[in-house]
mmCIF file as gemmi writes it, N, C-alpha and C atoms, coordinates in Angstrom:
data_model
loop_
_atom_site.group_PDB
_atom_site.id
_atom_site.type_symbol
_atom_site.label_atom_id
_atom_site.label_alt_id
_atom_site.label_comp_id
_atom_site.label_asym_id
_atom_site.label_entity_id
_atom_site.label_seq_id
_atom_site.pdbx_PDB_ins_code
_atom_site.Cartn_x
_atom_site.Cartn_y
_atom_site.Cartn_z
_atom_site.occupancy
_atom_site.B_iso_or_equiv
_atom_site.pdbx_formal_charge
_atom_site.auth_seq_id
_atom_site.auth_asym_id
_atom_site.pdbx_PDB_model_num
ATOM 1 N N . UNK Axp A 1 ? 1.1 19.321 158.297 1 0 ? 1 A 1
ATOM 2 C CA . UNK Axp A 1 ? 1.266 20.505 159.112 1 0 ? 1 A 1
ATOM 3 C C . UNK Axp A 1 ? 2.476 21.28 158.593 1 0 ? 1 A 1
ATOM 4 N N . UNK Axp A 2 ? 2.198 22.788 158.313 1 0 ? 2 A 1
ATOM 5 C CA . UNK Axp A 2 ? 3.438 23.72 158.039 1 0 ? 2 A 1
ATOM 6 C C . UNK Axp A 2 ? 3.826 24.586 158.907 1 0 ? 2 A 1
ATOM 7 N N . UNK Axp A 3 ? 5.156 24.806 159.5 1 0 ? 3 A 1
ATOM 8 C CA . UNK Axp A 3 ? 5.612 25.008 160.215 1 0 ? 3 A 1
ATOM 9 C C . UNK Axp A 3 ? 6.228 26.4 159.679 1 0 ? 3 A 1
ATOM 10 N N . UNK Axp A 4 ? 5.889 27.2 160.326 1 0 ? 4 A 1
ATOM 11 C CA . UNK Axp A 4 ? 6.055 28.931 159.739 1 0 ? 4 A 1
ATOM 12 C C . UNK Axp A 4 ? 7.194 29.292 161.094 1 0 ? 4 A 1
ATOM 13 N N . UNK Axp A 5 ? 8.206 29.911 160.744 1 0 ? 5 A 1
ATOM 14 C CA . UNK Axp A 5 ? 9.024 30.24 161.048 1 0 ? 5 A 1
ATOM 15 C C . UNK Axp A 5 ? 9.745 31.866 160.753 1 0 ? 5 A 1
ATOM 16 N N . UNK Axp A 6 ? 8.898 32.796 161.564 1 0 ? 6 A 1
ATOM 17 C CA . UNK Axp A 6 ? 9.311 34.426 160.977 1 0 ? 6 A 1
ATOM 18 C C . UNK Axp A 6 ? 9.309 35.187 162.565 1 0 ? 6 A 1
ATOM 19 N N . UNK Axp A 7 ? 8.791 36.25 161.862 1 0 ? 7 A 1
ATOM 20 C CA . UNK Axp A 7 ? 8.883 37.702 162.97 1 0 ? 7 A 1
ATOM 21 C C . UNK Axp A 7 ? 7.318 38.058 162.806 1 0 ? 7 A 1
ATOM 22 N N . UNK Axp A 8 ? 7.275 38.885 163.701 1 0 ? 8 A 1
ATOM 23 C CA . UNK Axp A 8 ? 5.702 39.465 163.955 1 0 ? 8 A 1
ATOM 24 C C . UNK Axp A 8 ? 5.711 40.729 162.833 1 0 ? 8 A 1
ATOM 25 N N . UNK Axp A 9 ? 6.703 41.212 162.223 1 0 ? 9 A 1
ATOM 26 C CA . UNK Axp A 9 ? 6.684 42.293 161.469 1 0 ? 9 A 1
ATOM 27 C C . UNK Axp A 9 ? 6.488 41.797 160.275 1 0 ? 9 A 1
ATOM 28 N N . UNK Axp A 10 ? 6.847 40.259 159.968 1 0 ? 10 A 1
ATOM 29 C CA . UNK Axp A 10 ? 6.823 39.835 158.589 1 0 ? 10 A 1
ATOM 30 C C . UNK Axp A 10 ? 5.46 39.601 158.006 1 0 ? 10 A 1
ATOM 31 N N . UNK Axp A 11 ? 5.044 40.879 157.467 1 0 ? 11 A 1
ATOM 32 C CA . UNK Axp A 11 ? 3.376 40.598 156.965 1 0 ? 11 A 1
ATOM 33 C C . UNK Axp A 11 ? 3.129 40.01 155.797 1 0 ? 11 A 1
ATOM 34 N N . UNK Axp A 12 ? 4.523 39.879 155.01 1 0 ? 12 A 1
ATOM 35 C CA . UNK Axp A 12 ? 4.228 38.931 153.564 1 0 ? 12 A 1
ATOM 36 C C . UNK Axp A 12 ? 3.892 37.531 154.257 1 0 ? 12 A 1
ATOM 37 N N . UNK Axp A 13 ? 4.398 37.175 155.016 1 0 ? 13 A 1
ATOM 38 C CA . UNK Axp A 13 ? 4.052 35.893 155.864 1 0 ? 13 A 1
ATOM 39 C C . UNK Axp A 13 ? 2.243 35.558 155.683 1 0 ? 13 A 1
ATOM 40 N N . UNK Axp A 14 ? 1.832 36.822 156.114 1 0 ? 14 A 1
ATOM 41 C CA . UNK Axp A 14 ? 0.546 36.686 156.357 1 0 ? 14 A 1
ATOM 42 C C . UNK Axp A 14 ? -0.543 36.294 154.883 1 0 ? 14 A 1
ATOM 43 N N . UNK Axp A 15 ? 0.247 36.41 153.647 1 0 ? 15 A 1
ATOM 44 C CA . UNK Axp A 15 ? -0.656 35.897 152.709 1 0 ? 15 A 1
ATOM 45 C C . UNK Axp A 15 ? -0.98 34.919 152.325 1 0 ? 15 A 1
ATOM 46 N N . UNK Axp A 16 ? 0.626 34.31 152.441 1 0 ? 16 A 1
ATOM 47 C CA . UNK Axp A 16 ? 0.382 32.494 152.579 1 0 ? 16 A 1
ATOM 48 C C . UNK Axp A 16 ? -0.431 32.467 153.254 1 0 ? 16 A 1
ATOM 49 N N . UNK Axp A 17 ? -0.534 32.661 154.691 1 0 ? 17 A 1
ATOM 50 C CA . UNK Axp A 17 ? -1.309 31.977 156.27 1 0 ? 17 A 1
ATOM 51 C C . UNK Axp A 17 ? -2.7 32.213 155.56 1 0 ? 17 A 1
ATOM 52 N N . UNK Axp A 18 ? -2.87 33.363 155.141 1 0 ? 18 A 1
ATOM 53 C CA . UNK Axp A 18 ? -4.379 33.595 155.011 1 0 ? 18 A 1
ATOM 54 C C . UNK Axp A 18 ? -5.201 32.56 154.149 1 0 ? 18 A 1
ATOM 55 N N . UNK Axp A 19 ? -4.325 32.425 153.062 1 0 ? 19 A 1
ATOM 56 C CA . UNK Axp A 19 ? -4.379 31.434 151.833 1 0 ? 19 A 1
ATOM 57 C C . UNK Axp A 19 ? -4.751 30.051 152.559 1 0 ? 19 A 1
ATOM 58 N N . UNK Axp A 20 ? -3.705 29.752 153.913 1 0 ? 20 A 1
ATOM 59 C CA . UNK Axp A 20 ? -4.006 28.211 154.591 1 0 ? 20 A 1
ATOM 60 C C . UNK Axp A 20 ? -5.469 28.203 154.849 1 0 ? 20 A 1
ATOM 61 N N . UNK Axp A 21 ? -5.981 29.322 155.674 1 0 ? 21 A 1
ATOM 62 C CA . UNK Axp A 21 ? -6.94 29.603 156.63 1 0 ? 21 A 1
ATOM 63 C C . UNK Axp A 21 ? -7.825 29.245 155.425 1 0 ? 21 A 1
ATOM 64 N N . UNK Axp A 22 ? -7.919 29.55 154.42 1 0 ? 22 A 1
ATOM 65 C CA . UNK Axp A 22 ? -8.953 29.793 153.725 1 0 ? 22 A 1
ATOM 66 C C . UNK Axp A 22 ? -9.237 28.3 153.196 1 0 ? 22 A 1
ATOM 67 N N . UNK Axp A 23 ? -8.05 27.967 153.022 1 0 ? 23 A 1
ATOM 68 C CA . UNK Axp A 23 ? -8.356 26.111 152.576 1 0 ? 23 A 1
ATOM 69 C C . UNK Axp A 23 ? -8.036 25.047 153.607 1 0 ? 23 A 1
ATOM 70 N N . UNK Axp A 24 ? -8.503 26.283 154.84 1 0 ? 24 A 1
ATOM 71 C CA . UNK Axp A 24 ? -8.59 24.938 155.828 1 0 ? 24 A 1
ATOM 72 C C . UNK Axp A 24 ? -7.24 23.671 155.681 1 0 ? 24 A 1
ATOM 73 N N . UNK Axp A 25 ? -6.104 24.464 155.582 1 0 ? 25 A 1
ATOM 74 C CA . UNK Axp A 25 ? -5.007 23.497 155.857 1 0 ? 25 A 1
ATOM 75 C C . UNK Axp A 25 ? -4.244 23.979 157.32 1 0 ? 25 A 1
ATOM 76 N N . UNK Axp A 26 ? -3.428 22.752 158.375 1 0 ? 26 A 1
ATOM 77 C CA . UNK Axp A 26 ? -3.057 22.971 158.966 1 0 ? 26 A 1
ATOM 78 C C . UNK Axp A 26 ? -1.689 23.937 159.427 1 0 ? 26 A 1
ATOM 79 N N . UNK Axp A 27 ? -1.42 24.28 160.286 1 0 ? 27 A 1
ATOM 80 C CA . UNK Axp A 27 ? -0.165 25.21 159.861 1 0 ? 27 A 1
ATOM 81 C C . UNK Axp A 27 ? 0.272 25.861 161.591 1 0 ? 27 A 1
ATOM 82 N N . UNK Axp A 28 ? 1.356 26.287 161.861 1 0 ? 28 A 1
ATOM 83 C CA . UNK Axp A 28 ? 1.955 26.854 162.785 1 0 ? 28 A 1
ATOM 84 C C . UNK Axp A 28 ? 3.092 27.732 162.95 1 0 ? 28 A 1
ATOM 85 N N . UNK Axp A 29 ? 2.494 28.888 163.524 1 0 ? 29 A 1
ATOM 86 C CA . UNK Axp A 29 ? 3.618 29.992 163.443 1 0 ? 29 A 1
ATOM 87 C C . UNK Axp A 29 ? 4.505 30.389 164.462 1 0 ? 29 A 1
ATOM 88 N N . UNK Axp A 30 ? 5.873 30.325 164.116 1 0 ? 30 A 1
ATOM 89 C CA . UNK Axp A 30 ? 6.857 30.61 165.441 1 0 ? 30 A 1
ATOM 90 C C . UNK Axp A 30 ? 6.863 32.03 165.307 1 0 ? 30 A 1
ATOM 91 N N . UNK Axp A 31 ? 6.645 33.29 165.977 1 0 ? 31 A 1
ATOM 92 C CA . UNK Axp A 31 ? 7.544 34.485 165.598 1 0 ? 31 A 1
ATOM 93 C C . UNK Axp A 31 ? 8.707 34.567 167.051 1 0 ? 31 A 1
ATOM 94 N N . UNK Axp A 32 ? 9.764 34.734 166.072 1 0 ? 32 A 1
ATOM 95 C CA . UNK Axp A 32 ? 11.234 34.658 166.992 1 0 ? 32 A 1
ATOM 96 C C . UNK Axp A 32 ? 11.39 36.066 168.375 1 0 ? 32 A 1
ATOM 97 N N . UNK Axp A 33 ? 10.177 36.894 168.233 1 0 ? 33 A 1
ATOM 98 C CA . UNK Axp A 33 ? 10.494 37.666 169.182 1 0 ? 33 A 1
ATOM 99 C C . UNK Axp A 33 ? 9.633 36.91 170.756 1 0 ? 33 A 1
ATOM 100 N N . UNK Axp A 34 ? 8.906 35.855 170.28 1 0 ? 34 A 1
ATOM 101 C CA . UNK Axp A 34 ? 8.256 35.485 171.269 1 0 ? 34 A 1
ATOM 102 C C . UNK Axp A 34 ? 8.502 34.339 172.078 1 0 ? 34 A 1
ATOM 103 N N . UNK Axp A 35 ? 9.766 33.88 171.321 1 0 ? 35 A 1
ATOM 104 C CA . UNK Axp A 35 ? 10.774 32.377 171.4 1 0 ? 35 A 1
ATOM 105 C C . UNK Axp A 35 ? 10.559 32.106 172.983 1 0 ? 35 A 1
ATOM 106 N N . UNK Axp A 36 ? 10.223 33.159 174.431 1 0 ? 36 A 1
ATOM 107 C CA . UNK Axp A 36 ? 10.46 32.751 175.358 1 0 ? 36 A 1
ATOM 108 C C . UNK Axp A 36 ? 9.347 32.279 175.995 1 0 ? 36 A 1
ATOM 109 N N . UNK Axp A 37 ? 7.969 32.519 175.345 1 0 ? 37 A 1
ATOM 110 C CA . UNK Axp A 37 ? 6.979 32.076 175.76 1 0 ? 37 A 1
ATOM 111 C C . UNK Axp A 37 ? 6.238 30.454 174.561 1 0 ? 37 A 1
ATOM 112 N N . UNK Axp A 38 ? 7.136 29.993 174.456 1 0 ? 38 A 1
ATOM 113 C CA . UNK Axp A 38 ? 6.695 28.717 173.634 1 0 ? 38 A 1
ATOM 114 C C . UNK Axp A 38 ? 6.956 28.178 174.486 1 0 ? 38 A 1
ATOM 115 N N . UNK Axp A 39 ? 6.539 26.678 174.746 1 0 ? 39 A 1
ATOM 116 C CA . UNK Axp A 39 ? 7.034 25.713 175.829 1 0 ? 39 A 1
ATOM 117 C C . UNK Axp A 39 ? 6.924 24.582 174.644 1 0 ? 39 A 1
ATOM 118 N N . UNK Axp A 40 ? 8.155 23.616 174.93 1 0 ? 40 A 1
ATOM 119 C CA . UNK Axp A 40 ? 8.632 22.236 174.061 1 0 ? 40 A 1
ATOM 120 C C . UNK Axp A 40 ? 8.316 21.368 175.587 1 0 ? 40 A 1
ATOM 121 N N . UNK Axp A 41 ? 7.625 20.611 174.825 1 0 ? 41 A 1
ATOM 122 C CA . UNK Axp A 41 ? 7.71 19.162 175.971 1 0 ? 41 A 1
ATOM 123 C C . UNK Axp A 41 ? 8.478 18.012 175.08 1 0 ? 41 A 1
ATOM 124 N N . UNK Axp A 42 ? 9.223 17.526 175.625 1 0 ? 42 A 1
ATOM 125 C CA . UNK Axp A 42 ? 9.778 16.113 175.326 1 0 ? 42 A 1
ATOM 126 C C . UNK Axp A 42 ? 9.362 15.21 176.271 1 0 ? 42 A 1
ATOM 127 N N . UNK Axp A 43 ? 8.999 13.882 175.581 1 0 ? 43 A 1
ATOM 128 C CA . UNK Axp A 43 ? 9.259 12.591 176.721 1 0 ? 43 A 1
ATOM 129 C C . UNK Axp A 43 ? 9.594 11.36 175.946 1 0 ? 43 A 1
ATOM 130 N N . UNK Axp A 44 ? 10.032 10.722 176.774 1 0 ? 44 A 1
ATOM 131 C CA . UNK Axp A 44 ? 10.763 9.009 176.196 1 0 ? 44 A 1
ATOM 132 C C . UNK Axp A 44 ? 10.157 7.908 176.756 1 0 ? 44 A 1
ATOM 133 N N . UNK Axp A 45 ? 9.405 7.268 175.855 1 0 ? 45 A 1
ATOM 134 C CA . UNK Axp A 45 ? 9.363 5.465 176.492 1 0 ? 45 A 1
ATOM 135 C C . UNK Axp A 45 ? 9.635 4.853 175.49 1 0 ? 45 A 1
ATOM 136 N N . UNK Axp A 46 ? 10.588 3.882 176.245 1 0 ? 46 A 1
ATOM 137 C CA . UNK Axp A 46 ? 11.171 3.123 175.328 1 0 ? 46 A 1
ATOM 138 C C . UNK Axp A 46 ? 11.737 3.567 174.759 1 0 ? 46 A 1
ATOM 139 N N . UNK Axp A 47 ? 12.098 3.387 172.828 1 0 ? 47 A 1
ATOM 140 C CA . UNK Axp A 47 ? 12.456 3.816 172.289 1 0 ? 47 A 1
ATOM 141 C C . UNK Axp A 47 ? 11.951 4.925 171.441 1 0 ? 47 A 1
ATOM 142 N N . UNK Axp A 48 ? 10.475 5.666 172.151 1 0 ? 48 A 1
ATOM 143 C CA . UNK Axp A 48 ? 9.978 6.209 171.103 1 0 ? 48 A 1
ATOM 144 C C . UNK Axp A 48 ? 9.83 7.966 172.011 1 0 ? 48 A 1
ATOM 145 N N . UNK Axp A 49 ? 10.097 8.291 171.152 1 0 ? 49 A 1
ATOM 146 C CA . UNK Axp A 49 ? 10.253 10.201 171.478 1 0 ? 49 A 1
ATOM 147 C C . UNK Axp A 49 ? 8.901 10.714 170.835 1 0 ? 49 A 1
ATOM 148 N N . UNK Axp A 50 ? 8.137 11.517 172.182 1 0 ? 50 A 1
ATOM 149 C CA . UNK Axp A 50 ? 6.612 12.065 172.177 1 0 ? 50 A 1
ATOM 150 C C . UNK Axp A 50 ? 7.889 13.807 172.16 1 0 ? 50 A 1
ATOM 151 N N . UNK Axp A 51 ? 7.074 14.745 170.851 1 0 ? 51 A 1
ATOM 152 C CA . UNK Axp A 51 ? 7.868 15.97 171.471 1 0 ? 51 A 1
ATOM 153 C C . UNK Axp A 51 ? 6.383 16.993 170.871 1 0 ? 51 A 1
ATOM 154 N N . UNK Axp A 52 ? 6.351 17.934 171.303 1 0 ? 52 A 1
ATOM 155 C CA . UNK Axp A 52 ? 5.49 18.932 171.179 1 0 ? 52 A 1
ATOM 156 C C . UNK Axp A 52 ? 5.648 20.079 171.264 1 0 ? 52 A 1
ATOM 157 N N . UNK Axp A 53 ? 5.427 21.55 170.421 1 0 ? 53 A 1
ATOM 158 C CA . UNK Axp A 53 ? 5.116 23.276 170.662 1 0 ? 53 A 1
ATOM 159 C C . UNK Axp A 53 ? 4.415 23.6 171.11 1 0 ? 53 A 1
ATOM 160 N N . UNK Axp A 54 ? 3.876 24.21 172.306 1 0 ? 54 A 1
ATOM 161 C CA . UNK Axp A 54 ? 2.809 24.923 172.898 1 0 ? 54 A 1
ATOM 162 C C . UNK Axp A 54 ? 2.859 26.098 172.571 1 0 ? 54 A 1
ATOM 163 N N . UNK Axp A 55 ? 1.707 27.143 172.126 1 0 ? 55 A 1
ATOM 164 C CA . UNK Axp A 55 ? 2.147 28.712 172.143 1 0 ? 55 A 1
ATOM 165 C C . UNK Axp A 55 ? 0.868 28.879 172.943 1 0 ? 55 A 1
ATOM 166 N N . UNK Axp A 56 ? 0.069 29.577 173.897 1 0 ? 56 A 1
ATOM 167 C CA . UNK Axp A 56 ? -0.789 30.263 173.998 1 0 ? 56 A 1
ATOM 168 C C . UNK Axp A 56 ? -1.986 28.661 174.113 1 0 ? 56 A 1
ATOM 169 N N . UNK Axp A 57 ? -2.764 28.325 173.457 1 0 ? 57 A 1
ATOM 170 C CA . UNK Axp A 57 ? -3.864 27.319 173.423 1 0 ? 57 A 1
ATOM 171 C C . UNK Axp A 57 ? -3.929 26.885 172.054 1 0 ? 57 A 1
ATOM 172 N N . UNK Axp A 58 ? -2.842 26.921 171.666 1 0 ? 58 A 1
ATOM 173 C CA . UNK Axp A 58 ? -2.094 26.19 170.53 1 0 ? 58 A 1
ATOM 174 C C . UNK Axp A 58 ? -1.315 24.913 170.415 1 0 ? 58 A 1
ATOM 175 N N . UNK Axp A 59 ? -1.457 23.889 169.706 1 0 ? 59 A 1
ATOM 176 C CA . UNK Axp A 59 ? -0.014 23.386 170.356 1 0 ? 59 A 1
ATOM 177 C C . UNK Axp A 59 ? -0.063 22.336 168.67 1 0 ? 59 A 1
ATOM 178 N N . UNK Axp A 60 ? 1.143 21.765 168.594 1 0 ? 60 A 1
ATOM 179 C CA . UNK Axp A 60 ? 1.715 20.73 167.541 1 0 ? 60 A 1
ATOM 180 C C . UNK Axp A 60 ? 2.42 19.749 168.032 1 0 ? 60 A 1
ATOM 181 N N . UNK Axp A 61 ? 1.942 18.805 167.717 1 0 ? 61 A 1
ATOM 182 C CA . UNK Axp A 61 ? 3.195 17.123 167.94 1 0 ? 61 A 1
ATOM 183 C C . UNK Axp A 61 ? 4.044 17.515 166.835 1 0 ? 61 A 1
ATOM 184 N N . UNK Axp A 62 ? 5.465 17.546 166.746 1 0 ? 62 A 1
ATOM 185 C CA . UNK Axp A 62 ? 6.732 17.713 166.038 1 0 ? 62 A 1
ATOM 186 C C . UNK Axp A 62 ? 6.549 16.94 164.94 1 0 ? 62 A 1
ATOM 187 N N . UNK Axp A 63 ? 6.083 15.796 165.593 1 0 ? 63 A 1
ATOM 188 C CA . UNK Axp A 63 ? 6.06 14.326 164.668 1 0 ? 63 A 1
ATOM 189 C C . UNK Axp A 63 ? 4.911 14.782 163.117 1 0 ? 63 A 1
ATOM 190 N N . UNK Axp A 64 ? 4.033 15.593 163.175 1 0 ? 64 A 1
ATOM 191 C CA . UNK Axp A 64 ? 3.094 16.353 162.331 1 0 ? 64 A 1
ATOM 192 C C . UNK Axp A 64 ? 3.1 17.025 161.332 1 0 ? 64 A 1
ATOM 193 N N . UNK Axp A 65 ? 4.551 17.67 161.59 1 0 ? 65 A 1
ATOM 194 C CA . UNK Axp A 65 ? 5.376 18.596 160.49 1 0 ? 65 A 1
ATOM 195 C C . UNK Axp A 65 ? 5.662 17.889 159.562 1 0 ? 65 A 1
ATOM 196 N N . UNK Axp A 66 ? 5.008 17.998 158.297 1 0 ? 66 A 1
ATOM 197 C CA . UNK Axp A 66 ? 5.617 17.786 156.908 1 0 ? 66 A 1
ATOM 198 C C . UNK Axp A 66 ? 6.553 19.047 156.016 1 0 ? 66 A 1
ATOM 199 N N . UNK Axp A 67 ? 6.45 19.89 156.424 1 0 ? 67 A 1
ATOM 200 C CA . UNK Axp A 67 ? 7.375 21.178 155.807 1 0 ? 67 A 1
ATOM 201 C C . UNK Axp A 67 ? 7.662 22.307 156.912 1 0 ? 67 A 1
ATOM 202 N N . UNK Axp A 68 ? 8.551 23.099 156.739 1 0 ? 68 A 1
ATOM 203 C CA . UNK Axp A 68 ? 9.35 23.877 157.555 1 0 ? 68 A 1
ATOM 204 C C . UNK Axp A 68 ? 9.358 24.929 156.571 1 0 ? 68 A 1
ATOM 205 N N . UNK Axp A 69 ? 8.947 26.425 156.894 1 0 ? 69 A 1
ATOM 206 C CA . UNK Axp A 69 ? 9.46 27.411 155.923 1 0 ? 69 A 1
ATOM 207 C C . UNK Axp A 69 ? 10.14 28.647 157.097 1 0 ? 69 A 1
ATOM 208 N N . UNK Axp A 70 ? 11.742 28.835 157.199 1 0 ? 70 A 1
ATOM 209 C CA . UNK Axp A 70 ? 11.751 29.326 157.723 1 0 ? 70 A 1
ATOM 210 C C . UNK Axp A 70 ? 11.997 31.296 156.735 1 0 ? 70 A 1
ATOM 211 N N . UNK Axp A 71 ? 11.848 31.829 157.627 1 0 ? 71 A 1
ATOM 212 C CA . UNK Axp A 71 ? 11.618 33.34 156.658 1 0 ? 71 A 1
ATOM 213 C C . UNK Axp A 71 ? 12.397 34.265 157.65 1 0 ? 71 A 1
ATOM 214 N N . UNK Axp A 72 ? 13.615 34.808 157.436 1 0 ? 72 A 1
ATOM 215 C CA . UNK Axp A 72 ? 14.404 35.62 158.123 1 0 ? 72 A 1
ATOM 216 C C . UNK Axp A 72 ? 14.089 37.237 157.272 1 0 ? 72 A 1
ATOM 217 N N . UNK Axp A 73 ? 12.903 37.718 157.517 1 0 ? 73 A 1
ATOM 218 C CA . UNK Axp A 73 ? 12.961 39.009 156.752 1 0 ? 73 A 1
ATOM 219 C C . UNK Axp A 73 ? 13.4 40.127 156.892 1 0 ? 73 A 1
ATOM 220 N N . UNK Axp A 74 ? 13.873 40.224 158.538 1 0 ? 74 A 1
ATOM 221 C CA . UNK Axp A 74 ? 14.676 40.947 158.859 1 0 ? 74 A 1
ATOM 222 C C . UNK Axp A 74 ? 16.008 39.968 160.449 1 0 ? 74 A 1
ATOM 223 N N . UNK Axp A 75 ? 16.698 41.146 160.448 1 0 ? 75 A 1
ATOM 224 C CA . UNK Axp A 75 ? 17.236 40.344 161.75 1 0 ? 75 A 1
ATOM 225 C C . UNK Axp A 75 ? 16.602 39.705 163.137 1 0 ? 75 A 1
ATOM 226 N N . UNK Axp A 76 ? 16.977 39.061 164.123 1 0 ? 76 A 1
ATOM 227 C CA . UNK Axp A 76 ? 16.032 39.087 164.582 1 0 ? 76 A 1
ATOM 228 C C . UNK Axp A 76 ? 16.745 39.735 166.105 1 0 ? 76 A 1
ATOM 229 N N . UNK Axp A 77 ? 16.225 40.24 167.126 1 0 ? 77 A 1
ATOM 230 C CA . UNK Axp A 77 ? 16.774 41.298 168.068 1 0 ? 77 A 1
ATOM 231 C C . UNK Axp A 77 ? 16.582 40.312 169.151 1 0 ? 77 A 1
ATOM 232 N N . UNK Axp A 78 ? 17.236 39.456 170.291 1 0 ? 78 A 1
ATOM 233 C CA . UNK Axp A 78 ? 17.73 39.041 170.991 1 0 ? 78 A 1
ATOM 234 C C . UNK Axp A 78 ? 18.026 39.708 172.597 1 0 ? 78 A 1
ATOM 235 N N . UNK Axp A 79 ? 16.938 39.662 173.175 1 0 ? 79 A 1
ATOM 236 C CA . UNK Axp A 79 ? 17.137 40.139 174.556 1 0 ? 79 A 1
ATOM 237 C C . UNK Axp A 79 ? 18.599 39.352 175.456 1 0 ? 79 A 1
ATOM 238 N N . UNK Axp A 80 ? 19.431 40.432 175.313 1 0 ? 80 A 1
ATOM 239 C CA . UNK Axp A 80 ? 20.469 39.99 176.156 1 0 ? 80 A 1
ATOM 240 C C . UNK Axp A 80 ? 20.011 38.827 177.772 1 0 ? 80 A 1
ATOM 241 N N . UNK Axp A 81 ? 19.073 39.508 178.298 1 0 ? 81 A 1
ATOM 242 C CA . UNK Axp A 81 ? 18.596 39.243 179.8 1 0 ? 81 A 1
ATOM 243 C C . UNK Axp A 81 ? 18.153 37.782 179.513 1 0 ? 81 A 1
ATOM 244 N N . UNK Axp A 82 ? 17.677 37.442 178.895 1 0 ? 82 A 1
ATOM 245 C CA . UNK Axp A 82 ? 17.09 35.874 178.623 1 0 ? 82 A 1
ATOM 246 C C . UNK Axp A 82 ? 17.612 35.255 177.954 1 0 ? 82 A 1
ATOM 247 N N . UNK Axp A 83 ? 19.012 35.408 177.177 1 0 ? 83 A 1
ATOM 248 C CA . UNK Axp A 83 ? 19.526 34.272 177.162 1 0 ? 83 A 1
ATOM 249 C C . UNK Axp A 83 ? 20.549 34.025 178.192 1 0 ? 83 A 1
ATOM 250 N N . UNK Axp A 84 ? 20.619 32.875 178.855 1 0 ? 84 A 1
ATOM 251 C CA . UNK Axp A 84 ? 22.174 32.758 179.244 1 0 ? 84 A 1
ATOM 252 C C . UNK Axp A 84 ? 23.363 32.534 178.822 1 0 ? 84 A 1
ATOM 253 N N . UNK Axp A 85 ? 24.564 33.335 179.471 1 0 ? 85 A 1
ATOM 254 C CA . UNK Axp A 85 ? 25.132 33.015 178.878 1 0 ? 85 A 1
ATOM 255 C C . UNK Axp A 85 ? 26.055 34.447 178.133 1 0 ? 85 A 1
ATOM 256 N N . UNK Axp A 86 ? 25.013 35.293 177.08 1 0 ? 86 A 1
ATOM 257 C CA . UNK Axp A 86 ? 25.233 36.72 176.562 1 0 ? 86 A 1
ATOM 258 C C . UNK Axp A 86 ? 25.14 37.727 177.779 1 0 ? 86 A 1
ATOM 259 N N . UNK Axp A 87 ? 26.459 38.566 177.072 1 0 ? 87 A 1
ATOM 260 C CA . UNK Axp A 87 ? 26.72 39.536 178.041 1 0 ? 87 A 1
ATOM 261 C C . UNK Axp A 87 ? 26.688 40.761 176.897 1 0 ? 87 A 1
């Protein structure tokens, strides 16, 4: 599983992805303007950590990720109101 890490504006992004789609490899995209609607579940038994990304009717076990590409192509813009904390 590849773990895509950009913005919704970043359309070079989209040639890789297309490239996945096409060979049917797995893959998952964060875009950072949408950071507030992902949900992370964690849980613990024992010693073993279950963690997961939900976006929409999407989702990834953490544990799945073999690569990380993160892609900062531009800044990314930060709603004051949702984080806490920023004023």
């Amino acid at each position: 599983m590849l773990l895509i890490i950009t913005n919704k504006e970043d359309f070079t992004a989209d040639y890789p992805i297309s490239s996945l789609i096409e060979k049917q490899l797995p893959y998952f995209r964060i875009n950072s303007e949408d950071i507030q609607d992902y949900i992370v579940r964690l849980s613990f038994a024992n010693t073993h950590l279950d963690s997961e990304i939900q976006y929409r009717n999407k989702k990834i076990v953490l544990s799945e990720i073999k690569a990380v590409w993160y892609r900062r192509a531009i800044s990314p813009v930060i709603d004051q109101g949702t984080v806490p904390g920023c004023v």
